[in-house]
BAFI-3210 file (N, C-alpha, C; in Angstrom, 3 decimals, decimal comma, padded with zeros to 6 digits):
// residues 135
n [1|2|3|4|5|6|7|8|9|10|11|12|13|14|15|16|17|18|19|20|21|22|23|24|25|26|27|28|29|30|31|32|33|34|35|36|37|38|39|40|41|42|43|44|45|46|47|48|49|50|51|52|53|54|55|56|57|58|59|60|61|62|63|64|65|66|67|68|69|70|71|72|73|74|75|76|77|78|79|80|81|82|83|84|85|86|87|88|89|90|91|92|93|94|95|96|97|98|99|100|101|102|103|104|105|106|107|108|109|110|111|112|113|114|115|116|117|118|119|120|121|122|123|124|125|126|127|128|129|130|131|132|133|134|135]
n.u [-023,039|-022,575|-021,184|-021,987|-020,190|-017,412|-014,852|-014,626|-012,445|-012,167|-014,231|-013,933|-011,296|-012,233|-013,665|-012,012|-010,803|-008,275|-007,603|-007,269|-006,001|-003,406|-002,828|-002,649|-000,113|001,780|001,473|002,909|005,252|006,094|006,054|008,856|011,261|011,059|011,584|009,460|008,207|005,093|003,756|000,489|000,654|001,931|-000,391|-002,441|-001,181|-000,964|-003,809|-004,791|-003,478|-004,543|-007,201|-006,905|-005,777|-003,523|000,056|002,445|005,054|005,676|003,488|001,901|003,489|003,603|000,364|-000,490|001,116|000,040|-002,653|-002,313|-003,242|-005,977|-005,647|-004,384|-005,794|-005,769|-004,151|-000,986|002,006|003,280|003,396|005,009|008,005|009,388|011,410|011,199|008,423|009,163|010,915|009,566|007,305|008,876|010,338|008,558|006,230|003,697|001,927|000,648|-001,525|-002,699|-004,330|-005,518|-007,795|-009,057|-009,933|-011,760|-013,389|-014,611|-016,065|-017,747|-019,367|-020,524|-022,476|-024,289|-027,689|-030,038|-030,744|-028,808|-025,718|-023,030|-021,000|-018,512|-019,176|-018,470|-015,404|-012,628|-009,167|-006,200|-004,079|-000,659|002,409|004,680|005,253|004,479|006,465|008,680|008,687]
n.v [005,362|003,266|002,256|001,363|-001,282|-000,541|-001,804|-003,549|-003,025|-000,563|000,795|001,150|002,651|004,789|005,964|007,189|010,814|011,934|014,668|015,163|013,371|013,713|016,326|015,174|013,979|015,942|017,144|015,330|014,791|012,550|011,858|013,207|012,415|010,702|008,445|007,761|005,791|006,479|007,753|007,471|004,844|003,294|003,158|002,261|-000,275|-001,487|-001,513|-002,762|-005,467|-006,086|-006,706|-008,300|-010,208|-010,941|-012,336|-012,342|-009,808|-010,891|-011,732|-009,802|-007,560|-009,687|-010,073|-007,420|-006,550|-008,872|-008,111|-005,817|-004,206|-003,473|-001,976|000,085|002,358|003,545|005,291|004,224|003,392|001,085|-002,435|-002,283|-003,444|-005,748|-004,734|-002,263|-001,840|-002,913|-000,954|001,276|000,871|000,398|002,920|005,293|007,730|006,323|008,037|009,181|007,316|006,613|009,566|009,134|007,218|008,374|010,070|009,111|007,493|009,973|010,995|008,671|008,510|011,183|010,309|008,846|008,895|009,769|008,838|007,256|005,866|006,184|002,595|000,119|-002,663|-005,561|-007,178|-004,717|-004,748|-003,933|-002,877|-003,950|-003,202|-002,934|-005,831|-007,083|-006,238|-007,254|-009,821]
n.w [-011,484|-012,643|-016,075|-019,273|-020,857|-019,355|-017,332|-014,332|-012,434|-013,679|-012,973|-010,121|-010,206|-010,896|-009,013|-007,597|-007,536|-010,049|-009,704|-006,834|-006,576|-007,042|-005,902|-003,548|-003,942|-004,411|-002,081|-000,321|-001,860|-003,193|-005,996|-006,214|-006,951|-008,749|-011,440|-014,133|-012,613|-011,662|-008,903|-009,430|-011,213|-009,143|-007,415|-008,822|-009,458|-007,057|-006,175|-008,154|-007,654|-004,641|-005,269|-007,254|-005,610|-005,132|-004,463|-004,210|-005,786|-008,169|-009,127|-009,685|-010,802|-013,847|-014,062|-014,491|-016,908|-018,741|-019,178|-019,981|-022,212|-021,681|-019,231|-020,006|-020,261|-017,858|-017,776|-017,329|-018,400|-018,947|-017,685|-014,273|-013,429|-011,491|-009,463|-009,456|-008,894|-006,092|-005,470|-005,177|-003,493|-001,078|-000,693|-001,116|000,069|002,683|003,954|001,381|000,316|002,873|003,245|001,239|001,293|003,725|002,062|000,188|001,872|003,493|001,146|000,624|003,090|002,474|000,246|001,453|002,522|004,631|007,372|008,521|009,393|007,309|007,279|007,837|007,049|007,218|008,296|008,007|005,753|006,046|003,288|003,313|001,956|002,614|003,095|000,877|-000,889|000,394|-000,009]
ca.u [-021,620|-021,913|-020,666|-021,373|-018,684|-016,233|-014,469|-015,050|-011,343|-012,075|-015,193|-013,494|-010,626|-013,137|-013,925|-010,992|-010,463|-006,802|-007,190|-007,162|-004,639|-002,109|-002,284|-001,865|001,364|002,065|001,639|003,543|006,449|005,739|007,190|010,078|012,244|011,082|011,873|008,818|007,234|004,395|002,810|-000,591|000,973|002,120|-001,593|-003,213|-000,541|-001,171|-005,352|-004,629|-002,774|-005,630|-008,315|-006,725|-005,537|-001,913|000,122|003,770|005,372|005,873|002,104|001,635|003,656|002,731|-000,835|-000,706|001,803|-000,632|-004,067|-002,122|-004,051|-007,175|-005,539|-003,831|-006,706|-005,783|-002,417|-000,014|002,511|003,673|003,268|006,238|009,045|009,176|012,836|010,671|007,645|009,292|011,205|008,611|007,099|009,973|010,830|007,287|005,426|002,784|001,035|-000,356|-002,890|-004,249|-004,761|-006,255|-008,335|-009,866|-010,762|-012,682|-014,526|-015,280|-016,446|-018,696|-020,232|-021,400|-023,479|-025,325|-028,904|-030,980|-030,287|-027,967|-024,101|-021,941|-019,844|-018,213|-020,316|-017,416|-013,895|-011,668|-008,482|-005,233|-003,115|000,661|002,912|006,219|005,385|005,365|008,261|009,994|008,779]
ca.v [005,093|001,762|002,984|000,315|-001,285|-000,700|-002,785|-003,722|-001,943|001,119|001,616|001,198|003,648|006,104|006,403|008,575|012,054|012,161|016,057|015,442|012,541|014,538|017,323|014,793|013,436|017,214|017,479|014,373|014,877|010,928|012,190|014,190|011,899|009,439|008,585|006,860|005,374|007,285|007,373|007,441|004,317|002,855|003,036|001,030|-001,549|-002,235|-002,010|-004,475|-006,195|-006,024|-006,983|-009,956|-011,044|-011,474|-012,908|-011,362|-009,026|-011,464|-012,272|-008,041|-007,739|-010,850|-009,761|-006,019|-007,234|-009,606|-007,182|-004,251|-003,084|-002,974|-000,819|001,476|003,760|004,152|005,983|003,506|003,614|000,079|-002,908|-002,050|-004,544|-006,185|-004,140|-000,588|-002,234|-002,987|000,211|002,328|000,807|000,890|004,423|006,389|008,306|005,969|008,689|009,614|006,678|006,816|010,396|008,647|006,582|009,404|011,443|007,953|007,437|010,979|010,806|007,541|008,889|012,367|009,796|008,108|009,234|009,772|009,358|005,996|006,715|004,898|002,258|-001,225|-004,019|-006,613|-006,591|-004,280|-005,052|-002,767|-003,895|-003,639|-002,862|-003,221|-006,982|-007,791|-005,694|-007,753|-011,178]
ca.w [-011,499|-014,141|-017,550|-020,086|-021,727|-018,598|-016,245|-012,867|-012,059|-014,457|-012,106|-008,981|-010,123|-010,795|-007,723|-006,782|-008,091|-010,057|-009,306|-005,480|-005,635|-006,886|-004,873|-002,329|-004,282|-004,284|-000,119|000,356|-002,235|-003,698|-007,135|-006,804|-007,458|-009,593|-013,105|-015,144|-012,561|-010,980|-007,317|-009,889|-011,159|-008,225|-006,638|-009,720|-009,720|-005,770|-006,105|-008,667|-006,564|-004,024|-006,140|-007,759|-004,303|-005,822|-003,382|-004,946|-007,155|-009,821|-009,593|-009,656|-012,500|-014,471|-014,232|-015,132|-018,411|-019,471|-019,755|-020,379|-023,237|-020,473|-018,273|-020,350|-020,346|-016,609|-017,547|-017,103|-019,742|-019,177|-016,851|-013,485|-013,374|-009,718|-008,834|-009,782|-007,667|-004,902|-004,652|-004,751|-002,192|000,051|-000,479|-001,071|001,965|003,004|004,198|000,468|000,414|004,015|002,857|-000,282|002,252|004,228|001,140|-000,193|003,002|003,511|-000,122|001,031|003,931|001,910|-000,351|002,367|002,189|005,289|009,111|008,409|008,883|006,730|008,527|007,069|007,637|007,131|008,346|007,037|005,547|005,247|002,569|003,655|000,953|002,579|003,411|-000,361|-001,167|001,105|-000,919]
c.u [-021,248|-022,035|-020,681|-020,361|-017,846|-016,070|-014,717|-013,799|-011,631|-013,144|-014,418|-012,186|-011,137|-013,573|-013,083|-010,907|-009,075|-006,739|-006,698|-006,185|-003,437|-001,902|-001,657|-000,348|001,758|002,396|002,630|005,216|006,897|006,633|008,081|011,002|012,064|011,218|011,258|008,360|006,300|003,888|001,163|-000,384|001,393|000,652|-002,319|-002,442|-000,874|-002,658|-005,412|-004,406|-003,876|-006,599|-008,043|-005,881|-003,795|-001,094|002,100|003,675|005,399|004,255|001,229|002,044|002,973|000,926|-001,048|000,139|000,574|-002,222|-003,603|-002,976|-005,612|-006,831|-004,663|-004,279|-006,522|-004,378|-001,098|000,650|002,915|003,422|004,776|006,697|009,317|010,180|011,716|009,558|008,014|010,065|010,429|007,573|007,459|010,278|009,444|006,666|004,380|001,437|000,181|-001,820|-003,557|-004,734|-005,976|-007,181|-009,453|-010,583|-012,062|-013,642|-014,959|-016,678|-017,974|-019,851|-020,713|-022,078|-023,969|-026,744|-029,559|-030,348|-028,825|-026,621|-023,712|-020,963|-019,638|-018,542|-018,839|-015,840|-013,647|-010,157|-007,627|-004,200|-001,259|001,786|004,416|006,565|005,499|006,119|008,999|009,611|009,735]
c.v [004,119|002,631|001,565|000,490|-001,038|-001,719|-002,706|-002,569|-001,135|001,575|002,007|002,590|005,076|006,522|007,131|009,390|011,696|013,614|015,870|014,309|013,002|015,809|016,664|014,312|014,624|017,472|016,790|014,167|013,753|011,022|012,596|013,792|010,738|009,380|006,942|006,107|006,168|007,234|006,681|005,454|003,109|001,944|002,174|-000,078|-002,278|-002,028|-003,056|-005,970|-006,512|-007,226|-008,326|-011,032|-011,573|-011,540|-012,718|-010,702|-009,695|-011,471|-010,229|-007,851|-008,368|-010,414|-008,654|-006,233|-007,794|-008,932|-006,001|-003,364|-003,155|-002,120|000,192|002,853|004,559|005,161|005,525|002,712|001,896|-000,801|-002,937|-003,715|-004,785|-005,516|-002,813|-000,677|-002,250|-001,286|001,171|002,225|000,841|001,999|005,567|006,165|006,903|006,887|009,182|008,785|006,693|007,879|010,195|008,587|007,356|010,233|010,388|008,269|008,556|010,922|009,677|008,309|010,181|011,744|009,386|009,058|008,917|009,330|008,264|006,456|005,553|003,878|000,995|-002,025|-005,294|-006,343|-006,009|-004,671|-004,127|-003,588|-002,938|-004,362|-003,455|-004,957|-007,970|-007,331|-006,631|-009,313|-011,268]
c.w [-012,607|-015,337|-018,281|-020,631|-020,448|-017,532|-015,173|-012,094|-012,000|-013,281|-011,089|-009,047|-010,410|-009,822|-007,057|-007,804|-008,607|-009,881|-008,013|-005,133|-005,925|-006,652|-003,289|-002,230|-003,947|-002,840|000,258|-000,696|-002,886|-005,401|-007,287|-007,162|-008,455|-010,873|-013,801|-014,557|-011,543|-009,861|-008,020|-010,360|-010,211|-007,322|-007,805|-009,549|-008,245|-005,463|-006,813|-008,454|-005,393|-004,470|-006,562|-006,620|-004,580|-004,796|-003,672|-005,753|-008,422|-009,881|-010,442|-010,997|-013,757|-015,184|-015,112|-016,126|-019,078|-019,791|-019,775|-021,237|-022,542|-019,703|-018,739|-020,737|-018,230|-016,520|-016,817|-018,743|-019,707|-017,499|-015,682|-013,641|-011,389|-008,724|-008,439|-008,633|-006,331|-004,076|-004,391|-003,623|-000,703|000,417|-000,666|000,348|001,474|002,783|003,285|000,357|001,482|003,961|001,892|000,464|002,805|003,343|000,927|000,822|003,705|002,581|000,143|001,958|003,695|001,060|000,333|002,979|003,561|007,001|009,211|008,493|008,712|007,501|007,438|007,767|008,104|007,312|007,226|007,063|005,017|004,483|003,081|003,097|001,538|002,801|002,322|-001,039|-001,002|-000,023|-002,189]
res [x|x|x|x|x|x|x|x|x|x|x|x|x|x|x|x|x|x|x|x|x|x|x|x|x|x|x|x|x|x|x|x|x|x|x|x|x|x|x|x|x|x|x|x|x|x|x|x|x|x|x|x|x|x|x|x|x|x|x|x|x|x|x|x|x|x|x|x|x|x|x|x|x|x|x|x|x|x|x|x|x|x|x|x|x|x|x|x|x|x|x|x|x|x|x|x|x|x|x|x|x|x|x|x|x|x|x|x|x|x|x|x|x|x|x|x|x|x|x|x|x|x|x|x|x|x|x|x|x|x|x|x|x|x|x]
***
């Protein structure tokens, strides 16, 4: 899975298919209305968000602005503005990432090698989107 030369992110977003996440945008209808910013989009700016433990939108923003030219190999034309952030979190299905979710940890537990079934050792943590909207 390590690719010299890439980021800790770039790995981690490799880990999902973009064929199979936008058929799920496709199931769930996440684009049809949007203009310029993407569900694909959307989902890097809030793993980012994740990952760097960012604790608002300004910090969300802020962040993805300032290493843009690192993540613009992930197909994100520009870093979201905190209005565009928040609405898209307000108004997109949910339901595309716990879709996401299930494909992942499907995905997980078809690499696990030998009688062992995959499970998470350490709490898990759902991140919930509409709670820093609302910040």
């Amino acid at each position: 899975m390590y690719t010299k030369g890439t980021n800790l992110f770039a790995q981690i977003i490799a880990l999902f298919d973009r064929h199979d996440f936008y058929q799920l945008v496709q199931k769930f209808g996440n684009d049809k209305h949007s203009k310029g910013f993407s569900s694909w989009e959307q989902f890097v700016s809030m793993l980012f968000c994740h990952l760097g433990k960012a604790q608002s939108l300004r910090e969300i923003c802020g962040g993805l602005a300032s290493c843009m030219g690192k993540v613009v190999h992930l197909r994100m034309k520009k870093a979201p503005k905190r209005s565009t952030l928040s609405y898209a979190n307000e108004h997109r299905d949910y339901r595309l990432f716990e879709a996401l979710f299930y494909q992942l940890l499907e995905k997980c537990q078809k690499r696990c090698v030998g009688k062992r079934k995959f499970r998470f050792r350490n709490k898990l943590y759902s991140l919930d989107v509409c709670a820093l909207a609302q910040k």
